[in-house]
C-alpha positions in Angstrom: 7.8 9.6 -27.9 6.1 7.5 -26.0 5.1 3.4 -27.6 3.4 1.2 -25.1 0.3 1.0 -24.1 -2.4 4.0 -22.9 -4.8 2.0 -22.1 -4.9 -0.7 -19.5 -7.5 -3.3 -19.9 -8.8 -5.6 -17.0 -7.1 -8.6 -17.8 -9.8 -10.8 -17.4 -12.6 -9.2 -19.4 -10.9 -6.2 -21.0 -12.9 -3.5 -19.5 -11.0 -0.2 -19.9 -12.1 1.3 -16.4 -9.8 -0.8 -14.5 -9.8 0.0 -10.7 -6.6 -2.3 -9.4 -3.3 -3.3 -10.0 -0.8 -6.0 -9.2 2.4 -6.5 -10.1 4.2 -9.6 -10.6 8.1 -10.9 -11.8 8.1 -11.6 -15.8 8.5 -15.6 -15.1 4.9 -15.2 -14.8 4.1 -15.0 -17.6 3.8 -18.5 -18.3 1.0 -19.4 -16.4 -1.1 -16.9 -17.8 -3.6 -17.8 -21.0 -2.4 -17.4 -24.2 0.8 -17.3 -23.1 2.5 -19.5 -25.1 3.9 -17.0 -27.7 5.6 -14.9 -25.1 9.4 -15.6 -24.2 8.9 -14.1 -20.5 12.6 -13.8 -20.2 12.4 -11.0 -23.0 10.0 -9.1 -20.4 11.9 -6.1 -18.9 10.6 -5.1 -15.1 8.0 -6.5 -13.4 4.4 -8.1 -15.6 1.1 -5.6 -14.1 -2.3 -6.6 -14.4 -5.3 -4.7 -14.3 -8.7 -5.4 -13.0 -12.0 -3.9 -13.1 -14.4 -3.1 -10.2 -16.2 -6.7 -10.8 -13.2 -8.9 -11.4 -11.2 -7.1 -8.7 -14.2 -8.4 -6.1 -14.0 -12.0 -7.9 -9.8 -11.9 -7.7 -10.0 -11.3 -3.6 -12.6 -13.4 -3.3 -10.6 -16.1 -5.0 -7.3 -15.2 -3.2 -8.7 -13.9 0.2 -11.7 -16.5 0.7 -11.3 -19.7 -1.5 -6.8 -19.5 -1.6 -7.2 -19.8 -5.6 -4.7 -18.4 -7.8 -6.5 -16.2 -10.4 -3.7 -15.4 -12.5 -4.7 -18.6 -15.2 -7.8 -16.7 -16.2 -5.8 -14.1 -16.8 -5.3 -13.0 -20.8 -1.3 -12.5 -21.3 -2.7 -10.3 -24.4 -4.1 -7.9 -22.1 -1.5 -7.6 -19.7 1.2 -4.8 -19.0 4.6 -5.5 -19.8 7.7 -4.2 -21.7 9.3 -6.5 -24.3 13.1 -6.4 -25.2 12.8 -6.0 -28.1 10.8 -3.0 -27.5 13.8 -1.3 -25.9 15.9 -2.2 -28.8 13.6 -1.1 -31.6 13.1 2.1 -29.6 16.5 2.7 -28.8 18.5 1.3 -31.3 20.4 -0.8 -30.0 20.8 -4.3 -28.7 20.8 -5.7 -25.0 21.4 -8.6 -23.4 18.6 -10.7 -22.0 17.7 -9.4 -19.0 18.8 -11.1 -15.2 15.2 -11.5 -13.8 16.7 -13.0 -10.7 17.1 -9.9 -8.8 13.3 -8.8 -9.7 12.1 -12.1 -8.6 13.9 -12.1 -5.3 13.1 -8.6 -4.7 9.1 -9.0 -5.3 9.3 -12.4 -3.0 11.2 -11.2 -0.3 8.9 -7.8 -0.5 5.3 -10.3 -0.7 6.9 -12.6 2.1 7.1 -9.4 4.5 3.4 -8.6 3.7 2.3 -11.9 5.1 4.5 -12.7 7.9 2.9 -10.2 10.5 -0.6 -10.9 10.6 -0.7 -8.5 13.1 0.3 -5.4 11.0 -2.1 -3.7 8.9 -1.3 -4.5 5.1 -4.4 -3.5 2.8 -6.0 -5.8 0.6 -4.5 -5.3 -2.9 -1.0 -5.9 -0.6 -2.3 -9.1 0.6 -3.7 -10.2 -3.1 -0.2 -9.5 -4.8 1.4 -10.8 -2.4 -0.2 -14.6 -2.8 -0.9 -14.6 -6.2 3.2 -14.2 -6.8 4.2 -16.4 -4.2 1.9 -19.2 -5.3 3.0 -18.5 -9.0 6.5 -18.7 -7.9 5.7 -21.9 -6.5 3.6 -23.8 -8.9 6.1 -22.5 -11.4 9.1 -24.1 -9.2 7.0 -27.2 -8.4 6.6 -27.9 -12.8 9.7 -27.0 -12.8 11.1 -29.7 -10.4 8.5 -32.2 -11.8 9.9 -31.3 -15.5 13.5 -32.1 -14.5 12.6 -35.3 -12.4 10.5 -36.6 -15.9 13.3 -35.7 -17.8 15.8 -37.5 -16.1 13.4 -40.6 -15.8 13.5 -40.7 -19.7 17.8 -40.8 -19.6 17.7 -43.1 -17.5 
């Protein structure tokens, strides 16, 4: 029996004919709109979004020509991701809350390879995944930092 999803929408207009993927680590999430609901540390595997023909050409254009991260225009409602508590309904039973760690480290180290030779030949959905997650993982490190260094200016 399968429960999630058959239908991918393009995550920035919610075209069904969706022509590209990209795959990022669940800590994403956060950035996306909408997204305040959605506890991505309840998000098993890695987040996907899809795009249509149009947006795809807008979302390299953005990555590829202007360095803009697309991925705050992006509709957490329409992307693709498994929930915990999916697994649990579905399986009856209760787990822990995932380690996204080894996910995150996994997709950086595998988007870090894609960039550092600019001399081997890495297509262009390679090359968009690849900077969208690693300038996610770094604005979301960089509030993060800038959250901890506010907190502690309140304590002191």
């Amino acid at each position: 029996m399968y429960t999630g999803q058959t239908v991918e929408p393009c995550c920035l207009c919610d075209d069904a004919r969706t022509v590209q993927q990209i795959d990022l680590p669940p800590r994403c999430v956060q950035l996306m709109q909408h997204a305040g609901s959605v506890a991505w540390q309840d998000v098993v595997g890695p987040l996907s979004l899809y795009f249509c023909e149009s947006d795809w050409e807008l979302v390299c254009d953005l990555v590829l020509e202007l360095g803009q991260n697309p991925i705050g225009r992006c509709s957490v409602a329409r992307a693709s991701m498994t929930i915990r508590e999916d697994f649990e309904t579905y399986l009856s039973t209760t787990r822990e809350v995932p380690d996204q760690r080894p996910l995150e480290a996994e997709m950086r180290a595998t988007a870090q390879a894609a960039l550092a030779d600019p001399s081997s030949p890495v297509d262009t959905r390679e090359q968009v995944q690849a900077r969208v997650l690693l300038w996610s993982l770094e604005e979301l490190s960089s509030s993060a930092s800038s959250e901890w260094v506010t907190d502690a200016g309140d304590n002191a």
